[in-house]
C-alpha positions in Angstrom: -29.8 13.7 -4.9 -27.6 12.8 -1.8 -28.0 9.5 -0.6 -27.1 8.2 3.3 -25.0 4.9 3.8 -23.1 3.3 6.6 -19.4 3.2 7.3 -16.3 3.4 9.4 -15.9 7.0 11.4 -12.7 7.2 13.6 -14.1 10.7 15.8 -11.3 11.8 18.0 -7.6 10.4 18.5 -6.9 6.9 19.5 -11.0 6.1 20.1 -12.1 3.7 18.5 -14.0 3.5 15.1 -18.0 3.6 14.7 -20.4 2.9 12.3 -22.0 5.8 11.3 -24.5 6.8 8.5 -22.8 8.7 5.8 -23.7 11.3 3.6 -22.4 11.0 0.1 -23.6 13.8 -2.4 -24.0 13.3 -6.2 -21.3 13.6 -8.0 -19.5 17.0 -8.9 -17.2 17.9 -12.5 -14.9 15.3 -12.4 -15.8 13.0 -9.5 -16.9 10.1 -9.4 -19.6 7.6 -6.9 -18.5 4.3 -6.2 -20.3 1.3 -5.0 -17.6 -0.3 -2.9 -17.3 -4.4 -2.9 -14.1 -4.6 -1.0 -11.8 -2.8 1.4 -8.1 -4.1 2.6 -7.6 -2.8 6.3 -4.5 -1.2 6.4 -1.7 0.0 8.7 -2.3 4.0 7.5 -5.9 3.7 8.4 -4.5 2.8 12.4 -2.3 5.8 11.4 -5.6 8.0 10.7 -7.4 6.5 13.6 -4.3 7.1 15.8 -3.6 10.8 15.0 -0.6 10.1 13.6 -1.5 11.5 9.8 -2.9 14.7 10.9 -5.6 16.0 13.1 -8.4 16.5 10.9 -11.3 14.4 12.6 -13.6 13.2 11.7 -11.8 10.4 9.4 -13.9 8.1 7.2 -11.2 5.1 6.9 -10.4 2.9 4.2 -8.7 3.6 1.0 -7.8 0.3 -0.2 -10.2 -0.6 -1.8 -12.4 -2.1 -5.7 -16.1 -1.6 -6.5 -18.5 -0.7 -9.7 -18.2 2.5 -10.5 -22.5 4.0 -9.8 -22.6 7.5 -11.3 -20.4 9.8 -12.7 -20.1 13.8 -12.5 -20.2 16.1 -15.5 -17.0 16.1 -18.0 -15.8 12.2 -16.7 -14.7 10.6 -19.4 -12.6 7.5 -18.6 -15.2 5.7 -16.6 -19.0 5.1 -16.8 -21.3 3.4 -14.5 -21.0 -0.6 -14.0 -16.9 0.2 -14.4 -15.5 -2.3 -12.1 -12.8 -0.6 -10.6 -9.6 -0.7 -8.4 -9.2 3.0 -6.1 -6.3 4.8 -5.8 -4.6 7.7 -4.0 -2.7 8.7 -6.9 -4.6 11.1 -9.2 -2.5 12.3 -11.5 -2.7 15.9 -12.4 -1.3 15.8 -15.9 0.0 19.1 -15.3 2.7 20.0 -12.6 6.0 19.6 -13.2 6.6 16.1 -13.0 4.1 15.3 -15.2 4.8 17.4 -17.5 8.9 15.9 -17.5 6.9 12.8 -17.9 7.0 11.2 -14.6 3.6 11.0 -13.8 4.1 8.4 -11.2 5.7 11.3 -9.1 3.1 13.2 -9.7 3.2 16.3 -7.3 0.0 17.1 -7.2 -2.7 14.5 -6.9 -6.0 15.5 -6.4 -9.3 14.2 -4.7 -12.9 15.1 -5.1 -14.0 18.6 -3.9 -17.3 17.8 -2.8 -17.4 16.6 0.8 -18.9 13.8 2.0 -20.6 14.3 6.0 -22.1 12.8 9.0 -26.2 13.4 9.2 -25.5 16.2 11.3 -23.7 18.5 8.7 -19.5 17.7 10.0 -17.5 17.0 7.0 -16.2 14.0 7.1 -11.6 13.6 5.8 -11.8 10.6 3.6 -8.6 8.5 4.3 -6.4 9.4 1.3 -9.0 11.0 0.1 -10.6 7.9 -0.3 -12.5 6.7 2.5 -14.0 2.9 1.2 -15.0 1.5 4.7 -18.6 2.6 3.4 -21.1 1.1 1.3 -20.4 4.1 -1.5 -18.1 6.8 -1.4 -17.2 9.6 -3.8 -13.8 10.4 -5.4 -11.9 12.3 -8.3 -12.5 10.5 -11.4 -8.4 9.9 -11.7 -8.9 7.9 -8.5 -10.4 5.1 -10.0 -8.7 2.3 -12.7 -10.5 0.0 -14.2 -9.3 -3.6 -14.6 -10.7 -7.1 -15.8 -13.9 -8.1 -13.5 -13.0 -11.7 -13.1 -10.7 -10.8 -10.4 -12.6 -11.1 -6.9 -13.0 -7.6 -5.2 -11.3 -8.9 -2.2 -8.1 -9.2 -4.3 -8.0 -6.5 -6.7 -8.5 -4.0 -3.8 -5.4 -5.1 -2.4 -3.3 -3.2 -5.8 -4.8 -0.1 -3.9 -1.9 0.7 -1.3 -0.2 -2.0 0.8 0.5 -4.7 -1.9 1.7 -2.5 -4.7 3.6 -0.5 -2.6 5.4 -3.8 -1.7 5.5 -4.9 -5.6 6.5 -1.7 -7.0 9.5 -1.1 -4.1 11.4 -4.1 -5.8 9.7 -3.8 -9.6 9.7 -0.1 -10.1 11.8 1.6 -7.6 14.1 -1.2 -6.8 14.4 -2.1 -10.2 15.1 -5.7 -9.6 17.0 -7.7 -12.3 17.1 -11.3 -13.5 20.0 -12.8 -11.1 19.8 -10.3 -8.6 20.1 -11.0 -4.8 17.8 -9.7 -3.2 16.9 -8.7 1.1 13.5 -8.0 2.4 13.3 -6.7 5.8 9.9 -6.9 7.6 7.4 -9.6 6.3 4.2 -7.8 6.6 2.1 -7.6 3.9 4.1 -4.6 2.3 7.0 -6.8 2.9 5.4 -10.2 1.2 4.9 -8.3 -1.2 8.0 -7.0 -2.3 8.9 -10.5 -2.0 6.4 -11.4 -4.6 7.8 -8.4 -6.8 11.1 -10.0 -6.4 10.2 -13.1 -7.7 8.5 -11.8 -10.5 11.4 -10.1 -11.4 13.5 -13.0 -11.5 15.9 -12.5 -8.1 18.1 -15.6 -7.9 18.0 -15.2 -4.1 15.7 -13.7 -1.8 16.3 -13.1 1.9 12.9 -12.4 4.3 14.4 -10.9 7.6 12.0 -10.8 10.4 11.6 -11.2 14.2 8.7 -13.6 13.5 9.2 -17.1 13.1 5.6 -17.3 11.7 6.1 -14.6 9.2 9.4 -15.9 7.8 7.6 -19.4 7.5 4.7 -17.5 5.0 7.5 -15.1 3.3 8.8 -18.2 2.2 5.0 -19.1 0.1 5.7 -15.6 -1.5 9.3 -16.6 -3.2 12.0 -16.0 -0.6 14.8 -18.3 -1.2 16.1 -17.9 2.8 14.9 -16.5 5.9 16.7 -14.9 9.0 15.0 -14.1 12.5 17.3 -11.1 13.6 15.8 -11.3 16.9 18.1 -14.3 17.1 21.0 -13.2 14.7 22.2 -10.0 13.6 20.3 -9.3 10.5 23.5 -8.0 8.3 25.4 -11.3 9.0 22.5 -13.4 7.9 22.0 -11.5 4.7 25.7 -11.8 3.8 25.9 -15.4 4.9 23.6 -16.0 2.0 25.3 -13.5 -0.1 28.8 -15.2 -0.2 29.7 -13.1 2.3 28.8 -9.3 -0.3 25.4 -8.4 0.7 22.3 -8.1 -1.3 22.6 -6.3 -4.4 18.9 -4.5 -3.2 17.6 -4.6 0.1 14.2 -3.2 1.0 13.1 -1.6 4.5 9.4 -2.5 4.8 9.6 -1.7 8.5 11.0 2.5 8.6 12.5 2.7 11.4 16.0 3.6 12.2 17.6 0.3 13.3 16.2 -1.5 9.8 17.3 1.1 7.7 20.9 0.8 9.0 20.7 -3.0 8.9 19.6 -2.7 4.7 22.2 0.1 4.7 24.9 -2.0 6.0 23.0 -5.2 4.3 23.3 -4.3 0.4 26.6 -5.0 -1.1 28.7 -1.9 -2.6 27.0 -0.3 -5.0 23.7 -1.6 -4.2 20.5 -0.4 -3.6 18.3 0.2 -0.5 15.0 1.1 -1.1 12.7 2.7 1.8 8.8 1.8 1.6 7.9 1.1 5.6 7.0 4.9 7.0 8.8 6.4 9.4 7.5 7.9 12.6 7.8 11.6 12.0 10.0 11.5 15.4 12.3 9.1 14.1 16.2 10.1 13.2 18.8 8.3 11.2 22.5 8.8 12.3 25.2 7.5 9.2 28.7 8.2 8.9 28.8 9.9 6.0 32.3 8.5 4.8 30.0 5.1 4.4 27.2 6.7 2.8 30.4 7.8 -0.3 32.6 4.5 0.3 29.5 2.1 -0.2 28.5 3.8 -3.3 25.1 2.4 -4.9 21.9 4.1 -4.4 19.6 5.3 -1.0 15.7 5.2 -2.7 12.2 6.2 -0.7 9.5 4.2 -2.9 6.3 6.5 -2.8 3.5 4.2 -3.7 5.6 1.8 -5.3 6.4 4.7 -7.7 3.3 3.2 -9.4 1.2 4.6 -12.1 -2.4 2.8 -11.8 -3.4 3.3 -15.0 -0.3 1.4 -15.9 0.1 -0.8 -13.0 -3.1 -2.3 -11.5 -4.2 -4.2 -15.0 -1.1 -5.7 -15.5 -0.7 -6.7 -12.3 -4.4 -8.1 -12.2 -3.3 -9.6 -15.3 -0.5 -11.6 -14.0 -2.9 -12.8 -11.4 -5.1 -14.0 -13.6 -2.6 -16.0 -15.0 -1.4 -17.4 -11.5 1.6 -15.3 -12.0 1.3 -12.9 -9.1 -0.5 -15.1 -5.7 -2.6 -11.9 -4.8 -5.1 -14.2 -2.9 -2.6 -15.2 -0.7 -2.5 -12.0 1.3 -6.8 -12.0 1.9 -6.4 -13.8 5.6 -10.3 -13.4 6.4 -13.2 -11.6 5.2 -14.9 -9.2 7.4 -17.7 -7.0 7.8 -17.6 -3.6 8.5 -18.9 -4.6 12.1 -15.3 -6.0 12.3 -13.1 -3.5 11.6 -11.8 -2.5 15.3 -11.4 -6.2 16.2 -9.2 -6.5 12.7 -7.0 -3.7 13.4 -6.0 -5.3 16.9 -5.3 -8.2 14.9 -3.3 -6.5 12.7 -1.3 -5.0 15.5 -0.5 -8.6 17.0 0.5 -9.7 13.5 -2.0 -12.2 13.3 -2.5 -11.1 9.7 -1.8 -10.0 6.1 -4.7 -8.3 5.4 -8.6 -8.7 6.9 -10.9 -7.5 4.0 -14.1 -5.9 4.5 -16.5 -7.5 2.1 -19.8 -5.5 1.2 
């Protein structure tokens, strides 16, 4: 039986969201209900909520997100109900090409559930990333969800679901940050603190924050960076090779996308080094380079998808390392919301007033 709960509904373009009752069915072959706890608000939902994904209203938002898993459709296997679970946008296939040269965490064909989740009124609802967790349940492919240790609050363990492990994985995984490795974060948001965090982990000997924020240079600095430069003050390549004896960072990660910041980690990493895109771009945007530099500088010019992350490899690891104090995942939960809330939290957001609001079911 179909049940009816409430969430988040962005309608039409730039309008804002709603609270409307939701339609989720039971569970087809290989899908999978889930009772959400917890749901980061992040900068793609805006994206959804702002047309800038695609046109396909309506949108139910959220996608970053942990809950118990409630029922389960015919032929799931990997998870039963009472699963506590982390949500991902990532279902592997198992079967397209990159998974099958065994690089499942390009997997080229990720899938979401088929059956469609509506308004009262019969309009199928787009699930954000094929997610959509700013609801009391919501129904996905069974790959979507990865379960991990329960003692780690909802509110944090969601997180591992896009921003934060796109920020971990850009200097873990795709960065492949070293022991002794300088390191050069541009943009401190919470995909930015993040990559900090990975950097750390990792074992960077130095790790520059660049931002135009005083305030969030001050809190990249709780996450592991070693130095901090405001490049609305100072151009952002000197700073980085001030602390760099003068080289530049051996990897420097855009967390921002656009063109400016991409030039300045460009110019920023020293030869042979690495600069590793993980902010999106607006599809407007263009990048001008003389190519001469992009061959004289060497090194390597990486887009992090995801954090090239696998989740059933990543997220309990990472919620491991967190249980162990390892990995300060709480730090990026700046307030607990309701769904109520979530308008007023993304105009926070845009005013960079926080990491991450969490709505807490």
């Amino acid at each position: 039986m179909s049940e009816v709960v409430r969430g988040v509904v962005a309608k039409a373009k730039g309008a804002p969201v709603s609270i409307e009752n939701i339609v989720i069915p039971d569970p087809g072959p290989g899908e999978v209900k889930v009772k959400i706890t917890a749901c980061g608000v992040c900068h793609t939902d805006l994206h959804y909520r702002e047309g800038a994904i695609n046109d396909e209203f309506p949108y139910l938002l959220g996608h970053e997100a942990a809950g118990f898993v409630d029922t389960v459709g015919e032929g799931v296997t990997d998870v039963q109900p009472g699963d506590y679970v982390i949500l991902n946008w990532r279902a592997v296939c198992g079967d397209c090409r990159a998974c099958r040269r065994g690089r499942p965490w390009y997997c080229f064909n990720t899938h979401n559930a088929a059956s469609k989740m509506t308004l009262e009124d019969g309009t199928e609802l787009s699930p954000a990333l094929g997610i959509g967790a700013f609801a009391e349940k919501t129904l996905v492919a069974a790959g979507q969800c990865t379960k991990v240790d329960r003692r780690a609050p909802a509110p944090v363990a969601g997180l591992l679901g896009c921003g934060v492990m796109a920020g971990l994985g850009a200097a873990i995984t795709t960065g492949n940050i070293t022991r002794g490795d300088t390191v050069a974060v541009i943009g401190c948001g919470g995909v930015g603190d993040a990559a900090i965090a990975g950097a750390r982990l990792a074992g960077a000997s130095t790790i520059i924050a660049v931002d135009i924020d005083d305030r969030k240079l001050e809190l990249a600095r709780e996450f592991g960076a070693t130095h901090t430069v405001n490049s609305r003050d100072r151009d952002a390549v000197e700073g980085i090779q001030e602390f760099t004896g003068g080289f530049g960072a051996d990897v420097v990660i855009d967390a921002v996308g656009r063109p400016e910041t991409y030039e300045a980690a460009f110019y920023g990493r020293d030869l042979a080094g690495t600069v590793v895109l993980v902010g999106v771009p607006d599809p407007t945007m263009r990048l001008d380079l003389p190519l001469i530099d992009v061959f004289g500088r060497g090194g390597s010019l990486k887009s992090s998808w995801y954090g090239d992350c696998l989740p059933s490899r990543d997220f309990p690891m990472l919620i491991d390392l967190y249980l162990q104090g390892r990995l300060p995942l709480d730090r990026f939960v700046s307030e607990e919301i309701s769904l109520d809330e979530v308008e007023e939290a993304f105009a926070k957001m845009h005013r960079g007033e926080v990491l991450r609001s969490v709505v807490v079911l």
